[in-house]
C-alpha positions as CSV (number, residue, x, y, z in Angstrom):
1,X,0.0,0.0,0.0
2,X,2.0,2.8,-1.2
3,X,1.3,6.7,-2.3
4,X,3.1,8.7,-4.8
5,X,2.3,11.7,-5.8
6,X,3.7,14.7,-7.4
7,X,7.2,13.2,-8.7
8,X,9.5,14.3,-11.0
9,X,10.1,11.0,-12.7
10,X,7.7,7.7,-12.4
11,X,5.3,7.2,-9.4
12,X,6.6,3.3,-9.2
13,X,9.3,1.4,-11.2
14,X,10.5,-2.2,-11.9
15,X,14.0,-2.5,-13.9
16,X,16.6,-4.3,-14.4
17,X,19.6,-3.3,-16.0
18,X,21.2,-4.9,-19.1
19,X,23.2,-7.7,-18.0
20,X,21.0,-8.7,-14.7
21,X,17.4,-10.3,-15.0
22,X,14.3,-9.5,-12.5
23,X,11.7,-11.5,-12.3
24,X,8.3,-12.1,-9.8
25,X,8.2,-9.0,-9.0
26,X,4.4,-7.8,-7.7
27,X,3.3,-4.1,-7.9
28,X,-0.2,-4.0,-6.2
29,X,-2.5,-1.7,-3.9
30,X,-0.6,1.2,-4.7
31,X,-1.8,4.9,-6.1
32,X,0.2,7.4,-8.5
33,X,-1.4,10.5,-8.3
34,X,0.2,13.6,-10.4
35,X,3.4,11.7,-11.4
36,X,5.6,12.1,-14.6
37,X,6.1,16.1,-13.5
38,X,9.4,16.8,-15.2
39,X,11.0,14.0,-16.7
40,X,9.9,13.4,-20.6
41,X,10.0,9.8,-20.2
42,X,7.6,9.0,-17.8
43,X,4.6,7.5,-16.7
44,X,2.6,6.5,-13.1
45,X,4.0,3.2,-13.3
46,X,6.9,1.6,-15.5
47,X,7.9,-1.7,-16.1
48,X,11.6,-1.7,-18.4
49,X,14.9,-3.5,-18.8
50,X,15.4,-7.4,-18.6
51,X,12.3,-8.0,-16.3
52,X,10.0,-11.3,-16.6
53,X,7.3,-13.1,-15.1
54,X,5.7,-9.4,-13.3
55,X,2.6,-8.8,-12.1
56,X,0.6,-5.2,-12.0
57,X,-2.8,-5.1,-10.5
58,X,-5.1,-3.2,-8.6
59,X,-3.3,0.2,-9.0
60,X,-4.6,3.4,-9.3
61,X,-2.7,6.0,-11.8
62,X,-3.7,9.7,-12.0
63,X,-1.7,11.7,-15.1
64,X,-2.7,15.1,-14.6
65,X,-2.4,18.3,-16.7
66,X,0.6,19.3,-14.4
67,X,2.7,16.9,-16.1
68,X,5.1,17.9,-19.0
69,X,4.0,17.0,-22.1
70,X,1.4,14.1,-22.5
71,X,2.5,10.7,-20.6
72,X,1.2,7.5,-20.3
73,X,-0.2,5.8,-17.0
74,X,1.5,2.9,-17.4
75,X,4.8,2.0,-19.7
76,X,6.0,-1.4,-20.5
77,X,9.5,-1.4,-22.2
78,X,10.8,-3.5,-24.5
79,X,12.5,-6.3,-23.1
80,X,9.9,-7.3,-20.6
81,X,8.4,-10.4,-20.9
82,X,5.4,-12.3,-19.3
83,X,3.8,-9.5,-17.7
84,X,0.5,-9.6,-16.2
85,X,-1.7,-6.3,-16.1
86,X,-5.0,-6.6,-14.4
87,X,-7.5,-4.6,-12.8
88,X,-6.6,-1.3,-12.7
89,X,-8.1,2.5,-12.8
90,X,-5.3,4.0,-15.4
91,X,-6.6,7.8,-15.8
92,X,-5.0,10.4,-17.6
93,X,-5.0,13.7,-19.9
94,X,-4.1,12.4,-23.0
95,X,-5.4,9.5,-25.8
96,X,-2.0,7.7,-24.8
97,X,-3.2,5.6,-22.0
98,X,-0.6,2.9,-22.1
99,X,2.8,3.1,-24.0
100,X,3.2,-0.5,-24.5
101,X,5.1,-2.1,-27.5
102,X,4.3,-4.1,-30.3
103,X,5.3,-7.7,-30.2
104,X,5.1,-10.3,-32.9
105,X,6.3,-13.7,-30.4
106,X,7.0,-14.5,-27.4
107,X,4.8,-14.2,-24.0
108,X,4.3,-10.5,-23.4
109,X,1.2,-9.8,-21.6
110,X,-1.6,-12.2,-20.3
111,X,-5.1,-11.4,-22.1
112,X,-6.2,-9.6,-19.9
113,X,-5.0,-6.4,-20.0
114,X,-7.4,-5.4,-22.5
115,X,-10.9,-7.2,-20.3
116,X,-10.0,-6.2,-17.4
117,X,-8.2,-2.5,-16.6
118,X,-10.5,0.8,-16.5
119,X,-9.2,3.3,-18.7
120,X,-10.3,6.7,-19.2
121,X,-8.7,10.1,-20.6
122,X,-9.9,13.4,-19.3
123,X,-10.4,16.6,-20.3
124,X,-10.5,19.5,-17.7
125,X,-13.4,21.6,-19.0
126,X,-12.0,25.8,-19.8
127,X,-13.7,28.0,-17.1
128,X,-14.6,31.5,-17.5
């Protein structure tokens, strides 16, 4: 059960660097809330490097207008592999949700990240 809120970078990582592996890692119960301030590469929650076998579920990622440029709530890099995304509230200011590549083989994600996480952009209304 974890809070982040307001950071420069991500609200919650998992990497590994290039010549060490992670695997089993578990991000749950937590809550990014106004992350991905100031750093262009950002999102609430990132998954990158050489990581397997990770699970992300019941989160809750705010992207708010604050942030620079738009950013997605979550990120999956490249060389992840077998990485379970379920049930989460991913909400933020842009059409770019998820930032999650294309793969052609190899396990990548489990179905359901498309059934089962609650995705929504929003659009702060102008006031007068």
């Amino acid at each position: 059960y974890n809070l982040a809120y307001d950071n420069a970078g991500a609200g919650f990582q998992v990497y590994s660097p290039k010549n060490e592996t992670s695997s089993g890692n578990v991000v749950r119960f937590n809550i990014s809330s106004g992350d991905a301030l100031e750093t262009i590469n950002a999102a609430g929650i990132i998954v990158s490097g050489r990581v397997l076998d990770t699970a992300v579920y019941q989160n809750t990622v705010v992207i708010g207008d604050r942030s620079v440029g738009p950013h997605a709530a979550l990120w999956l890099g490249k060389s992840v592999r077998g990485i379970t995304v379920r049930n989460n509230i991913f909400m933020t200011n842009s059409a770019d949700i998820f930032d999650v590549p294309v793969r052609t083989s190899g396990p990548f994600i489990a179905p359901e990240l498309e059934q089962s996480i609650i995705a929504f952009e929003f659009k702060p209304e102008a006031t007068n």
